[in-house]
C-alpha positions in Angstrom: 17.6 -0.7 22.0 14.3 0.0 19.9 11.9 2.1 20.9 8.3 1.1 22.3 6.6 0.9 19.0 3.6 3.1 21.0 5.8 5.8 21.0 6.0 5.3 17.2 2.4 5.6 15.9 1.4 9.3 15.8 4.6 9.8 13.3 3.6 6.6 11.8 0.0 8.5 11.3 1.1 11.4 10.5 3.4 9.6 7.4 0.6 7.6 6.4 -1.5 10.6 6.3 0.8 13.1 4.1 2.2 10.1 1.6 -1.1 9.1 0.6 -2.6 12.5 -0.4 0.1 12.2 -2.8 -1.0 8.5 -3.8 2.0 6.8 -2.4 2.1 4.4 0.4 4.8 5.4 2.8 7.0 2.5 2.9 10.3 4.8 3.1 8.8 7.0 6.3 7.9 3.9 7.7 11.5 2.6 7.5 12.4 6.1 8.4 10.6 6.1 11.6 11.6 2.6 12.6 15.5 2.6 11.7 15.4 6.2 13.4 14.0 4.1 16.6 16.2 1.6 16.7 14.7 -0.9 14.7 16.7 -3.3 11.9 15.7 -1.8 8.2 16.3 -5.9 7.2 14.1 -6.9 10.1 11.2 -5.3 9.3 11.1 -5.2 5.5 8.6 -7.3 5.3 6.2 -5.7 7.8 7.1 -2.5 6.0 5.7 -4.0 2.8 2.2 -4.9 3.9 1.6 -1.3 5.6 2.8 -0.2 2.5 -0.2 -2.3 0.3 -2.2 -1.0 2.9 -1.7 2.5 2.4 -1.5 2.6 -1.1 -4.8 0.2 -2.3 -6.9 3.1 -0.1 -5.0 5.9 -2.4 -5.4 4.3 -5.0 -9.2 3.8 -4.9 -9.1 7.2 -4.1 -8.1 8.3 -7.1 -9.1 6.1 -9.3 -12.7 6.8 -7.8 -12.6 10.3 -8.5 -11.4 9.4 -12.2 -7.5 10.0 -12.4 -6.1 6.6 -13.4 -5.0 6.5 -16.8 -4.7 2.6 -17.2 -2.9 2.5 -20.8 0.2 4.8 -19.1 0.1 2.4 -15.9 0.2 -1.2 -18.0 3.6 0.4 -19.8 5.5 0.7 -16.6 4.2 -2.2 -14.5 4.4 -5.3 -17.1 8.4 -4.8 -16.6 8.5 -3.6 -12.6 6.4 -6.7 -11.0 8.9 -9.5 -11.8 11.9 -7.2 -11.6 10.6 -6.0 -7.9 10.0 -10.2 -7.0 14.4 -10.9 -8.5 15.1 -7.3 -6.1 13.6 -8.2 -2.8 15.6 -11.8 -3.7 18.6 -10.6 -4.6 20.9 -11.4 -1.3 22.1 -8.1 -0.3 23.9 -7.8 3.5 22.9 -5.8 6.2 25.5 -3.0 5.4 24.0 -2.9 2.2 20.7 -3.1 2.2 21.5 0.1 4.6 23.1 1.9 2.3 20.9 1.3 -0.7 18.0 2.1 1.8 19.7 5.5 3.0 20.5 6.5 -0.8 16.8 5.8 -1.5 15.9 7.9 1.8 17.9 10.7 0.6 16.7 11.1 -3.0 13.3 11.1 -1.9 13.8 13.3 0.8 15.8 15.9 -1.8 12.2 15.0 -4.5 10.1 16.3 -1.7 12.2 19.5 -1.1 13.6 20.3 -3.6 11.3 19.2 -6.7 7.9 19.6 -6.0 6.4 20.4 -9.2 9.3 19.1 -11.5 10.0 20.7 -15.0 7.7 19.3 -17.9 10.2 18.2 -20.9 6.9 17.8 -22.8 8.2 14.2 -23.9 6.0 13.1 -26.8 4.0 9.7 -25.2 4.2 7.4 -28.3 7.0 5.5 -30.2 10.2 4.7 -28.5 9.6 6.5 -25.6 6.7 4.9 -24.4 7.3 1.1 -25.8 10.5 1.0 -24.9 11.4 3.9 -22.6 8.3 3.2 -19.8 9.1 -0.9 -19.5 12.5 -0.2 -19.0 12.2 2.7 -16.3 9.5 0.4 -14.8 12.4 -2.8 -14.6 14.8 -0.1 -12.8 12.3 1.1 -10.6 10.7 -2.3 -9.4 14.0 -3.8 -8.9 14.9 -1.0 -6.5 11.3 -1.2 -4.9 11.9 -5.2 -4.4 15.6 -4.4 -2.9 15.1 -1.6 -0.7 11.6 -2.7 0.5 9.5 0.0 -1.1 7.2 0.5 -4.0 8.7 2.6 -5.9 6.1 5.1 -6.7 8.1 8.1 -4.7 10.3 8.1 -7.9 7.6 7.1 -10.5 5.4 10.1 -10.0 8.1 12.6 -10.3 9.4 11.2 -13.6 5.8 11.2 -15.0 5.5 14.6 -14.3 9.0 15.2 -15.4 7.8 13.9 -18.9 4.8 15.5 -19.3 2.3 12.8 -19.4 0.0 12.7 -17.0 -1.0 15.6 -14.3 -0.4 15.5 -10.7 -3.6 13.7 -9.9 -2.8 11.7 -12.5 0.4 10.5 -11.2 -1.0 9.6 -7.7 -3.5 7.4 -9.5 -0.6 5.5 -11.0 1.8 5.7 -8.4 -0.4 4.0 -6.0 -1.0 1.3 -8.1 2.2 0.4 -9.0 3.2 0.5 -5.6 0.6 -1.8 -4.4 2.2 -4.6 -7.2 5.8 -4.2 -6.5 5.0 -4.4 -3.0 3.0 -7.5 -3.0 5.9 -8.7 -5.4 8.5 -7.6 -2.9 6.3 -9.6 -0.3 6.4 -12.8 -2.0 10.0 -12.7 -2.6 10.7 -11.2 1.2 8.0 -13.2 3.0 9.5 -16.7 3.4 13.5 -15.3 4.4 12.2 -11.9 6.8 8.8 -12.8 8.4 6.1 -10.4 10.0 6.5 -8.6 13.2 2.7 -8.7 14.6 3.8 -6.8 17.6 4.5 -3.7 14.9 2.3 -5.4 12.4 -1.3 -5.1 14.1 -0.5 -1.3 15.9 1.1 0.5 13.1 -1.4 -1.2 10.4 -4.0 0.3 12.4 -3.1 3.4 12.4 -1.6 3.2 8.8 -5.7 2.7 8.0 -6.9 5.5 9.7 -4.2 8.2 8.3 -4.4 6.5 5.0 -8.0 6.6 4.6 -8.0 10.8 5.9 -4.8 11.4 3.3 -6.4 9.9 0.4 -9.5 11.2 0.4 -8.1 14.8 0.6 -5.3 14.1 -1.9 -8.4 13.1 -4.2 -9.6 16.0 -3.7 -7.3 18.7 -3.6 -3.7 19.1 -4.1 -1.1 18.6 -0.4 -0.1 21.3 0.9 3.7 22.7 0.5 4.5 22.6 4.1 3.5 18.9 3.9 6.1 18.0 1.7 9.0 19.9 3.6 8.2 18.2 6.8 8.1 14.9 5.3 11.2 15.7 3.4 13.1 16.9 6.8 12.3 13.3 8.0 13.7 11.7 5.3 16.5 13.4 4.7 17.3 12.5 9.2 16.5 9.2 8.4 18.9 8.8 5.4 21.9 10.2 6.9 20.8 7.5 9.8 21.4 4.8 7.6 24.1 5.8 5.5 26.4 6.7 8.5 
């Protein structure tokens, strides 16, 4: 039996709150906190999705407000991740296995967050193969995931971005959020008509996604997060992915 989604919302805040002062939109702590409460990850993909664009349009005009969107970088990855997120969230994968994919997801993330906060820079020169070819197909891989699992992707995006060396932290928020608020909407599309909207988590949870979103952005703008923000979330994670995989 689920738990009263009231009993749901300061976590949801709180998730809301720390993912967007990174510039991502919390669509896995979401999942995290409903599968954790009993809810079906399937169910509520959908719902998932919207909270997510909600989240992650006020990042993103965050940072691209404050002047960290690099929009050359961004069209590389996301001409490739939009229709490949629309074929994942309609690709018909089972309960069992949209668990698992969801808990493998969880757990890479949650590992990201504790174990990779400021990843290596390989210093990967941003021209030739690596960016015409290299950046569509990471963004095909990562928006089918995103469209699969229910997410947007931009919890392994940033990472990798940093990873290469192109773009700086702020940076990678800036893109991040936006190509999470297109895979998601894609994922929507695809999702929509099969898994409908739960109002009753829908109209609660988005409000309170608006009000953590709107505090975690502007700080994430404006300063970097906080260490211990990123272990905490990571903890969840990692509870939640163990969740779904057993």
């Amino acid at each position: 039996m689920a738990f009263p989604v009231a009993w749901l919302l300061p976590a949801v805040l709180l998730g809301a709150l720390l993912y967007t002062s990174v510039g991502h939109g919390g669509a896995t702590v979401y999942l995290a906190i409903l599968t954790l409460a009993g809810y079906s990850a399937k169910s509520v993909s959908s719902t998932v999705l919207v909270l997510n664009i909600v989240a992650a349009s006020i990042a993103f005009f965050a940072f691209q407000q404050a002047g960290h969107l690099k929009p050359r970088l961004f069209a590389f990855f996301i001409f490739t991740s939009v229709p490949a997120a629309f074929l994942g969230g309609e690709f018909p994968f089972t309960e069992r296995a949209a668990s698992i994919l969801l808990g493998v997801v969880l757990l890479a993330a949650a590992l990201r967050l504790l174990f990779l906060p400021k990843p290596p820079n390989l210093r990967v020169p941003m021209r030739g193969a690596w960016l015409y070819a290299g950046a569509p197909a990471l963004g095909a891989v990562l928006g089918f995931a995103a469209g699969a699992t229910g997410i947007g992707g931009g919890i392994f995006l940033s990472p990798i971005l940093l990873l290469l060396g192109w773009c700086t932290v702020k940076e990678a928020g800036a893109i991040a959020s936006a190509f999470i608020v297109l895979n998601s909407l894609a994922g929507l599309v695809a999702r929509a008509p099969h898994i409908g909207l739960d109002a009753s988590l829908l109209l609660p949870m988005g409000a309170v996604v608006l009000v953590g979103a709107l505090a975690g952005a502007y700080v994430g703008a404006r300063r970097l997060p906080p260490r211990a923000m990123q272990v905490l979330l990571g903890l969840v994670l990692l509870v939640a992915a163990a969740k779904a995989l057993l």
